[in-house]
N, C-alpha and C positions, 0 to 999 in steps of 0.2 A: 458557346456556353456549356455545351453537351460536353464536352473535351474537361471543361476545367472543373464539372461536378467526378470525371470518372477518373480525372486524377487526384483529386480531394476524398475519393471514396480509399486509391489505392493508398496514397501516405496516411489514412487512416488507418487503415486495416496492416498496413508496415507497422505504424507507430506501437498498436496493440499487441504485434507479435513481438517487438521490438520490448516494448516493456514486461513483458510475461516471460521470454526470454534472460532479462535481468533478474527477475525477481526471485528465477530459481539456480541463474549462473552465478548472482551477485554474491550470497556468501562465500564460494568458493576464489572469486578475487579478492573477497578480505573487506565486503561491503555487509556491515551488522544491522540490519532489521529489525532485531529485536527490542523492545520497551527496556527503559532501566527499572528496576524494579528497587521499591526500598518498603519495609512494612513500617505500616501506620497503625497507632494504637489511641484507640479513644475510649475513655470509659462510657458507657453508657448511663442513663439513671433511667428506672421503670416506675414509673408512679401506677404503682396498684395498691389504688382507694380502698 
């Protein structure tokens, strides 16, 4: 049982360098991260009594 927690601790601790790794090699293979962005316009009305 000892064995399968410290190799669940290690493909954890893979997985995270694993993903953090992507997240800053990823643009550079052509993977966009970034939001699409589009502006939104709303009028507002201010009720002042």
């Amino acid at each position: 049982m000892g064995r399968l927690i410290k190799w669940l601790f290690i493909l954890i601790i893979l997985g995270v360098i694993g993903l953090t790794a992507y997240a800053y090699v990823g643009p550079f293979l052509g993977a966009d991260f970034s939001p699409k962005q589009t502006e939104i316009r709303q009028s507002v009305t201010l009720d002042a009594g």
